[in-house]
N, C-alpha and C positions, 0 to 999 in steps of 0.2 A: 618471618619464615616465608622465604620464595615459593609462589604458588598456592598461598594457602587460600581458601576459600569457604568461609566461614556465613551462615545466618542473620539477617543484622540484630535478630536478636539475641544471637549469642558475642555480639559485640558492644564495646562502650558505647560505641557510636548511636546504638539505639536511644538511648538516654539522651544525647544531642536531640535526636530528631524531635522524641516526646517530648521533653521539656521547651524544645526550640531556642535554645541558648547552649553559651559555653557553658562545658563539661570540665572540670581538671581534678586528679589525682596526683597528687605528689610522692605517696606509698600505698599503691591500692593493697599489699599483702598485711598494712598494719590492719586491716578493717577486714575482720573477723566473717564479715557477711559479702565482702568482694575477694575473698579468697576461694568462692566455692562458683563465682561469678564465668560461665565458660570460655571467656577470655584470657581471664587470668590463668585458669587449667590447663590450656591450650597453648599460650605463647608467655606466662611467667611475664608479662607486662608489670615492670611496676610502678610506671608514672606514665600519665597520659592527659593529653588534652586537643578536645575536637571542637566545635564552633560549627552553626549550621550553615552552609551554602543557600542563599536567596536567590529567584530570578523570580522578579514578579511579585513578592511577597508570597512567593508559595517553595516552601523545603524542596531543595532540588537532591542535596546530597551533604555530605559532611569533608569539613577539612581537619584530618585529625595527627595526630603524633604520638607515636608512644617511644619507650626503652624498657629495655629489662634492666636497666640502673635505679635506685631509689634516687628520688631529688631531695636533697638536701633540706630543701622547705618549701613552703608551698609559692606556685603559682606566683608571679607579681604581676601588680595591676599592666604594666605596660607589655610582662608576654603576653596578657589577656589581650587585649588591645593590638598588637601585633597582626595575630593569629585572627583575628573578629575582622581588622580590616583586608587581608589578605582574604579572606573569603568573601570579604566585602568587594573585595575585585576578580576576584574569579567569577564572583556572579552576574558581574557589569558585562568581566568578556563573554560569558557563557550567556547573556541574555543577549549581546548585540550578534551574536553567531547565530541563537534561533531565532530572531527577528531577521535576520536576511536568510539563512536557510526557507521560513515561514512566504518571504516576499519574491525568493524562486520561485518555490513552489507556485504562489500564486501568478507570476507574469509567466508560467510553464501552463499555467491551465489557461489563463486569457489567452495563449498563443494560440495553443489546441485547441480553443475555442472559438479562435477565430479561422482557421484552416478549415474545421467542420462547417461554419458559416458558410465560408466561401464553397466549399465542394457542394455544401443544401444545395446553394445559390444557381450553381452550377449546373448542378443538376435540374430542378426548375425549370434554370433558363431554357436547356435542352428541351426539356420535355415541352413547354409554351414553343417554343420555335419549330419543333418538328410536329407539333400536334395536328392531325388534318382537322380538326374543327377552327373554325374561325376565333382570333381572340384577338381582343383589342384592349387597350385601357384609354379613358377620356381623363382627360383634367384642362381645368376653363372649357369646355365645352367643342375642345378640341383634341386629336386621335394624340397621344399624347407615345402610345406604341401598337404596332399593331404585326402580327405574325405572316408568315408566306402565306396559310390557308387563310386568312381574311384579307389579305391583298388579291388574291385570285378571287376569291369572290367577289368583290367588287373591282376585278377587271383591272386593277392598277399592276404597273409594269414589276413594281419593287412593291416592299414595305414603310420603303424609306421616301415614297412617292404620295405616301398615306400623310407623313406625318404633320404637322400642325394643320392640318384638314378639319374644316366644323365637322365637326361628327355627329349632329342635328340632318343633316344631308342624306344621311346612311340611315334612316328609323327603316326597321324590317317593313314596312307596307310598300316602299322605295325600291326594297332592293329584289324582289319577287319579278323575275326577266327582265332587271331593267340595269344590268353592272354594262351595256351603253356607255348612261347616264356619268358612272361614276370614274367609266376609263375617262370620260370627256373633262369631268371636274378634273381630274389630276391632271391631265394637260393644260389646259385652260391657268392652273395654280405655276406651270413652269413659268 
């Protein structure tokens, strides 16, 4: 019936998922207790057979078939078999579609995560470069970066006039009227 849309538990399918195995009815109207079943009420199904859908080991959904024909006799071992491995590959492609949907998603957040990086970064850097307080960084004991407002304090032309400068030179008791001293060091380094 085009369009129908039914409860899973008013469907065989239910039984699929609970039990976690094939399902099959051959005459669901001879069974006196699956004729009152709201399936059978609903679409007069009289032979059916579902198989649970795996991704992961965890019930994804069901692969199921029915008719309103009675089957002749039950089930054989190889339509089981059929229908089991067919859903056995539907779950293979439906697990390798949400492992790469899953591995978007995630190199979509590293991207944006690296975009916000850069813009912190960015930001930061602005804010150290234009800050009028003096900032510097040492590493090995040398100016390693140093900003416009700590290059004017210590009287160098640039910042980049600073840079592998001992920065032992520059201790605050040094530099109290004496950025002189420190234009002279930076020339003296050309």
């Amino acid at each position: 019936m085009r369009g129908l849309e039914l409860k899973l538990s008013d469907t065989f399918c239910a039984a699929v998922i609970k039990l976690k195995k094939t399902v099959a009815y051959a005459h669901i109207g001879a069974k006196e207790e699956m004729r009152e079943h709201p399936a059978y009420q609903l679409c007069k199904s009289e032979s059916y057979i579902g198989t649970p859908i795996f991704i992961n080991n965890r019930t994804y959904g069901t692969l199921s078939f029915s008719s309103r024909e009675i089957k002749k006799k039950d089930f054989e071992y190889q339509e089981i078999e059929i229908i089991e491995l067919m859903a056995q590959s539907i779950g293979k492609i439906l697990g390798v579609h949400q492992m790469e949907v899953e591995r978007q998603q995630v190199e979509k957040e590293r991207c944006d995560l690296i975009v916000s990086l850069q813009e912190s970064e960015e930001r930061y850097r602005r804010l150290v470069e234009l800050s009028p307080e003096a900032i510097a960084v040492h590493s090995q004991g040398k100016i390693a970066y140093i900003n416009a407002a700590g290059a004017k304090l210590l009287g160098a032309s640039s910042p980049e006039a600073l840079i592998g400068f001992p920065g032992i030179a520059f201790r605050p008791s040094k530099l109290c009227g004496n950025s002189q001293r420190a234009h002279s060091a930076s020339r003296e380094r050309k």
